[in-house]
C-alpha positions in Angstrom: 145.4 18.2 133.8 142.1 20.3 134.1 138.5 18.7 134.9 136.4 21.5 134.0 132.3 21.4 133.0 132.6 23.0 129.1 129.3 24.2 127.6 129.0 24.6 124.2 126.5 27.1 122.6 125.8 26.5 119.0 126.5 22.7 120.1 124.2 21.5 117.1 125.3 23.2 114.4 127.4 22.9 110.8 130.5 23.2 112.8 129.6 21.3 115.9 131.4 18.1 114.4 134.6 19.8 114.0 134.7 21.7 116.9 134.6 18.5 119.3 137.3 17.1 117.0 139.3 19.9 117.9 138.5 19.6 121.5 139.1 15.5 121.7 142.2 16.2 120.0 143.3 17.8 122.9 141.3 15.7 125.0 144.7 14.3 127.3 144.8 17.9 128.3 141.0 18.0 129.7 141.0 14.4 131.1 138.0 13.6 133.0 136.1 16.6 131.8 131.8 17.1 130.0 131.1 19.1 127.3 127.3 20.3 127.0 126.4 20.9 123.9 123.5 23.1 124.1 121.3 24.4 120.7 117.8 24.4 119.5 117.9 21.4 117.2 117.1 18.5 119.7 118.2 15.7 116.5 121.1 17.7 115.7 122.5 17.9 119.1 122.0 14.4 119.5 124.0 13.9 116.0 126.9 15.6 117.5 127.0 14.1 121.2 127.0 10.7 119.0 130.1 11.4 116.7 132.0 13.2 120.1 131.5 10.2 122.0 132.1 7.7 119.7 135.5 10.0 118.8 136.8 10.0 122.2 135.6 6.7 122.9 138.6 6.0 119.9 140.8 7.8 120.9 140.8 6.7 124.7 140.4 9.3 126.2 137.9 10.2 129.2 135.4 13.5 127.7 132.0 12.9 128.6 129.4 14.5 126.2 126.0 15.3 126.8 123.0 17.4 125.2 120.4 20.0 125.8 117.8 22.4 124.3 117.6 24.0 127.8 120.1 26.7 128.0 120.2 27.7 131.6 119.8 23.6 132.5 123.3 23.4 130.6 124.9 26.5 132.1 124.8 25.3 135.1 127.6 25.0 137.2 129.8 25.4 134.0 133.8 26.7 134.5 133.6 27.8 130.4 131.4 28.1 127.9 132.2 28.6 124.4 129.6 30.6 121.9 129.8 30.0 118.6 125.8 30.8 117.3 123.8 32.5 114.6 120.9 33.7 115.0 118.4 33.5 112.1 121.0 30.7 110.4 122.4 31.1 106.8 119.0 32.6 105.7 118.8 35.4 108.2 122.7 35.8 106.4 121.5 35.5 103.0 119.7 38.5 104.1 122.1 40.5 105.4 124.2 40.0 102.1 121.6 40.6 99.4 119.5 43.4 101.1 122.6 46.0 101.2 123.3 45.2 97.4 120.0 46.3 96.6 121.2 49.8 97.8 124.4 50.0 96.0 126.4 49.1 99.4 128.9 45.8 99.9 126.5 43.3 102.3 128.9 40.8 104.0 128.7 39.0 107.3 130.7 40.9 109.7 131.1 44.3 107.6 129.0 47.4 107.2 124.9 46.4 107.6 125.1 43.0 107.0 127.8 42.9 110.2 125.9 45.1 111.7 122.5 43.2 112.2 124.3 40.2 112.8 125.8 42.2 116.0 122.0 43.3 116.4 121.3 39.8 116.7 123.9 38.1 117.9 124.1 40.4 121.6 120.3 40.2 121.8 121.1 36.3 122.3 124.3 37.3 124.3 122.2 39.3 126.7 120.0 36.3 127.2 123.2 34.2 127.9 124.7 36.6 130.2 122.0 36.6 132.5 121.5 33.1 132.7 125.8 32.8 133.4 124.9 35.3 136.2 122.7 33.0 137.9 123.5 29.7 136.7 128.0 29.6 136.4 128.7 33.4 137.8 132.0 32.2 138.3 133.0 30.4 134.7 134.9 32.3 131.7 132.6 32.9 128.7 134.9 32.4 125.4 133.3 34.4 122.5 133.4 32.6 118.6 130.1 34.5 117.9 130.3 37.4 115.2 130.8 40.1 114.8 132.9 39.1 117.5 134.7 42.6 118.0 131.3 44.3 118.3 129.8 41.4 120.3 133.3 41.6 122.5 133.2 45.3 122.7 128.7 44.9 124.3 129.8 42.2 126.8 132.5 43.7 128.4 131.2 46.7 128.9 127.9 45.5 130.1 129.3 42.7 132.4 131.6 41.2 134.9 132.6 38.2 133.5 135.6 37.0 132.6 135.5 37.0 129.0 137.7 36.3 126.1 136.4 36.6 122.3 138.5 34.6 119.6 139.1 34.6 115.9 142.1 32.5 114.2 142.2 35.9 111.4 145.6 37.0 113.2 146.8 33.3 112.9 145.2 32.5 109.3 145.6 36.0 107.2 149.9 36.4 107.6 150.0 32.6 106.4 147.8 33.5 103.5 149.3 36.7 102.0 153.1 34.4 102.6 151.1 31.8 100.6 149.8 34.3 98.0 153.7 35.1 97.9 154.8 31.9 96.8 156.5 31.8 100.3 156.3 28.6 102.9 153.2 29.7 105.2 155.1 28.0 107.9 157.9 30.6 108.2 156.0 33.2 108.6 156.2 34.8 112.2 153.8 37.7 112.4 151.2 39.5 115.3 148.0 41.2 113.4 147.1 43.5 115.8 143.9 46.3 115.5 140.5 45.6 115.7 138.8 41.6 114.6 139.3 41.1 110.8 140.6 44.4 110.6 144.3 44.1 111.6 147.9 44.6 110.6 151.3 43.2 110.7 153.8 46.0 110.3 156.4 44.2 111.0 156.0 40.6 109.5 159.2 38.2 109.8 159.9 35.3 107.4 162.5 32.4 108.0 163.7 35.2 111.0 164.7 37.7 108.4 161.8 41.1 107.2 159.3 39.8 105.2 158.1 42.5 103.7 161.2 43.0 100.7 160.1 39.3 99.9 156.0 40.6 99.7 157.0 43.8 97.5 158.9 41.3 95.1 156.2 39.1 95.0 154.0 41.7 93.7 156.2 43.1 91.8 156.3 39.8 89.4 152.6 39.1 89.8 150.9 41.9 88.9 153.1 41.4 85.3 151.1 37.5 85.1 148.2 36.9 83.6 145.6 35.1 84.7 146.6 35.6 88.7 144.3 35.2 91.1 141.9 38.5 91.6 141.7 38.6 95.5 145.0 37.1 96.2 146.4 39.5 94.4 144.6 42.5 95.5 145.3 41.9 99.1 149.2 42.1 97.6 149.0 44.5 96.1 147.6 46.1 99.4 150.7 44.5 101.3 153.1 46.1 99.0 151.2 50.0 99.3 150.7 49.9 102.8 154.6 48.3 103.3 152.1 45.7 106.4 150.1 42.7 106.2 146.6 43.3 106.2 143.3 41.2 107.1 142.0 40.1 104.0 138.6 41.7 105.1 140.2 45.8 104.4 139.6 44.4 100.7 135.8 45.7 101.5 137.1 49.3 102.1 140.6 50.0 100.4 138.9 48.1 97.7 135.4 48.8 97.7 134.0 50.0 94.1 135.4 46.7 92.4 134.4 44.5 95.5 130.8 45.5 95.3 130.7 45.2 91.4 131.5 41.5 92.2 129.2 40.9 94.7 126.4 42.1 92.7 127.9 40.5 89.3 127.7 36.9 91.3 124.3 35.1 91.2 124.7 33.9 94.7 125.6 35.0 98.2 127.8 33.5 100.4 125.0 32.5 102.5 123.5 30.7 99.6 126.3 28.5 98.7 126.8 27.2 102.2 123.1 26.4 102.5 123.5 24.0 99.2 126.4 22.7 100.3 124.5 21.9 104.0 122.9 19.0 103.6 126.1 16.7 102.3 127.6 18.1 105.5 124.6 16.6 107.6 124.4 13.4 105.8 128.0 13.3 105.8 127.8 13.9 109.8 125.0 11.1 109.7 127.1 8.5 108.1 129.9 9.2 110.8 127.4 8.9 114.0 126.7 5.3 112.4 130.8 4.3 112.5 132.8 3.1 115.2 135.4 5.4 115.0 133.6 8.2 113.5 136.3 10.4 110.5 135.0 13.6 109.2 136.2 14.5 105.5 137.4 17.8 105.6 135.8 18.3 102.1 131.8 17.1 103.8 132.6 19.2 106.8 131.6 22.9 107.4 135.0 24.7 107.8 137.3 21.8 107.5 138.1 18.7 110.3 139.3 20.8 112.9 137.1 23.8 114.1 137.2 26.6 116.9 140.5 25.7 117.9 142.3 28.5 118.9 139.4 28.2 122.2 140.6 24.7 123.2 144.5 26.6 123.2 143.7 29.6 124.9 141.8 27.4 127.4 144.4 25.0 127.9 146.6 27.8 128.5 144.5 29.0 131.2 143.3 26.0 133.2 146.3 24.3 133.1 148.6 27.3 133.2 150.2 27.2 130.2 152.0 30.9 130.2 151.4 31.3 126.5 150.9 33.8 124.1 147.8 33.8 121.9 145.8 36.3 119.9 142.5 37.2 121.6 140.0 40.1 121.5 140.0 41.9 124.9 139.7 45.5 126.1 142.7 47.5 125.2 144.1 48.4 128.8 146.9 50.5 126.9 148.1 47.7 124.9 147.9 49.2 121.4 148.9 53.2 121.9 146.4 55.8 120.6 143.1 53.9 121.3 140.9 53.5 124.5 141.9 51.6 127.2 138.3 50.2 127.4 138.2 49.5 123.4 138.2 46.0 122.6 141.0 45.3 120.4 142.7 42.5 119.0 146.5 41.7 120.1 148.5 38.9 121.3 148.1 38.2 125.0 150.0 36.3 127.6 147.8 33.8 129.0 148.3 31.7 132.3 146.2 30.8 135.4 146.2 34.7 135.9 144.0 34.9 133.0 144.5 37.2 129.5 146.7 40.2 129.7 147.3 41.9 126.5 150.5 42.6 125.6 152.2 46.0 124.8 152.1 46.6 120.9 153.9 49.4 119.2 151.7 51.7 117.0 150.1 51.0 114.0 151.8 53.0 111.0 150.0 56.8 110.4 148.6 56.0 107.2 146.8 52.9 108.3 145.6 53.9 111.6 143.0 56.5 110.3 140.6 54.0 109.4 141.1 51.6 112.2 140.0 54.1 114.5 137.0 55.0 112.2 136.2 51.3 112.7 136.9 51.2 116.5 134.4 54.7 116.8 131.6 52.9 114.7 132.3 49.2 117.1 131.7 51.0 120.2 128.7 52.8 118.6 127.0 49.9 117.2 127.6 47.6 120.5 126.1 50.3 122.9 122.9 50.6 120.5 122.5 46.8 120.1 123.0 46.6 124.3 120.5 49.5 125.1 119.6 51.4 121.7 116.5 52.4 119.9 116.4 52.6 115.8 117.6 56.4 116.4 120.9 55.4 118.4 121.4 52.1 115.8 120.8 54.7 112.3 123.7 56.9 114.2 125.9 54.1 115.0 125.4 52.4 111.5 126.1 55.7 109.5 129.4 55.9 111.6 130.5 53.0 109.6 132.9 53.7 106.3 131.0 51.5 103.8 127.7 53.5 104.6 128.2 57.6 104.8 124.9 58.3 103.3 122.3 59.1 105.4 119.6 58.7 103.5 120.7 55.2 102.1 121.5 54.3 105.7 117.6 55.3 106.8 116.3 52.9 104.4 118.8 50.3 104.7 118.4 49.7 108.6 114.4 50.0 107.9 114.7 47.4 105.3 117.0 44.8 107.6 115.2 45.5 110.5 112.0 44.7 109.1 113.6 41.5 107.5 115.2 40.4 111.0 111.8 41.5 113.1 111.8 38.4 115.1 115.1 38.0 115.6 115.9 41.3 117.3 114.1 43.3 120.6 111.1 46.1 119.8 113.2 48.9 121.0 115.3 48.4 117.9 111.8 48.2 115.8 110.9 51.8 116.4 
């Protein structure tokens, strides 16, 4: 089994807890190996290293945890790190979800502006981090949970030689969903998302080895006739059944984007918002847990459920200990999915060994979904060379690329607006 040094950059935060859980869970797989949990939060850090240890402590098996405010310190000689950080926290999100609102446009995480300055953000750390991996681990893989992870994937890989990988359970998660939505068993469902992160499809979706998409139109069919049906869950069926493919529940914020926003600006909180009340149970559920002997998170007091970042622990197993497994990652195209750049980071299913992540050939997404994908992949390569080397001109350009913000003018005084809110959290070039 593989001994490798892991560090672990967001190693303090809401889902610290979970991700270790995930990683001692396959801890027989990584026997003899340190994870280095490095963050800003010197007590929170030292939370999590206390509920890790005491968790493989009880499970017997031999992952040794330690913790660290000093980034480079904790790179250092590392064979993988994991990023998983955001910048600014929930309130530099609340941010990016309210401001757009105020302009009539849908503000959401990893979508138009709000996804936008989070890329800002997020690859102004990333640059940091990439400099320091030069220097301090040249030779370890850096495996990318940070969003906008397409954008953030799509900055590193063209700015850098190391072996990267960026993640995102969405291809896993979304097919199981829209089977679920279906009143179908999640567990049948055998389908590869494939396009750009949280903006995928599954043209050809199986079910219990038979198509799933009669099954999906059926399912719509009946549902839209109920009252009282679930609004989203049925939206993104109804989308299934037009498009005859599986989408990513994120196209809602495009395909439907009028009643979306009327939502969003109906509700009296963000996203951000709710998270941020729910954060201090999570912490004092976290704190209880650091106190037991064999610590048990609640999935209902943990941030994203028990088991977090997984799909990184899999796709890392598969590497070090030469798995030959097939996994869906974020990498650049290299003619994988026809019709897009072979230098476009896209997201398909990958065979992964010792040999690393090759991307496996996909057939072509359908004409009448394809449009916008590539609208999206224009605007991602756009918005990760301005946040990489850009000034406000290049980042207005790359953000009015983007379908959810066409107009100029509202564009201009949105990125003034967000950059002004997210000053210190992004470099002067981008100021002026």
């Amino acid at each position: 089994m593989a001994r490798i040094r892991l560090a672990y950059i967001g190693g303090g935060s809401t889902r610290a807890p979970g991700t270790m859980a995930s990683f001692i869970d396959q801890g027989a797989n990584f026997d003899g190996s340190e994870v280095v949990l490095i963050d800003l939060d010197p007590e929170r850090l030292e939370l999590v290293r206390t509920i890790a240890e005491k968790m493989a402590r009880a499970k017997n098996v031999d992952i040794r945890v330690t913790a660290t405010t000093d980034r480079r310190a904790g790179l250092t000689d590392c064979d993988a790190v994991l990023s998983s950080y955001r910048p600014g926290g929930f309130p530099a999100r609340h941010l990016d979800e309210s401001i757009p609102l105020q302009h009539g446009v849908i503000g959401q995480e990893t979508q138009g502006p709000g996804g936008f300055f989070m890329a800002l953000r997020s690859i102004h750390v990333m640059q940091g981090i990439i400099a320091d991996m030069e220097v301090a681990c040249p030779h370890a893989r850096l495996f990318n949970y940070t969003n906008p992870v397409n954008i953030v994937a799509e900055a590193v890989t063209h700015h850098s030689e190391l072996p990267t990988v960026s993640l995102c359970e969405g291809p896993i998660i979304f097919p199981r969903g829209l089977a679920q939505q279906a009143g179908l068993d999640p567990e049948k469902v055998d389908a590869a998302m494939v396009g750009l992160n949280h903006n995928g499809w599954s043209a050809s979706p199986r079910y219990d080895g038979q198509d799933m998409m009669p099954l999906i139109h059926e399912a719509y069919a009946q549902q839209s006739r109920e009252r009282g049906a679930d609004a989203c869950g049925l939206r993104m069926l109804r989308l299934a059944d037009t498009m005859d493919a599986l989408p990513a529940s994120y196209w809602q914020y495009y395909y439907y984007r009028d009643e979306v926003l009327a939502e969003l600006q109906r509700k009296p909180t963000t996203r951000a918002q709710d998270i941020m009340a729910a954060a201090p149970d999570y912490w004092a559920h976290y704190e209880e847990q650091a106190r037991a002997d064999e610590p048990v998170l609640d999935p209902a007091r943990s941030r994203g459920g028990i088991h977090e970042l997984e799909l990184a622990f899999d796709v890392m197993d598969a590497i070090y200990n030469d798995r030959d497994e097939v996994w869906p990652v974020n990498v650049p195209n290299r003619g994988a999915l026809p019709g897009f750049p072979d230098d476009l980071v896209v997201e398909v299913p990958a065979r992964v060994s010792a040999n690393g992540v090759e991307p496996m050939p996909q057939p072509p997404l359908p004409r009448h979904v394809v449009g916008l994908v590539e609208m999206l992949a224009e605007y991602q390569a756009l918005a990760a060379q301005a946040a990489w080397t850009g000034g406000r001109r290049e980042a207005v350009r790359a953000l009015a690329s983007n379908p959810l913000c066409f107009d100029v003018i509202t564009v201009e005084r949105l990125y003034d607006e967000l950059a002004a809110a997210h000053r210190d959290h992004l470099p002067e070039r981008l100021l002026r």
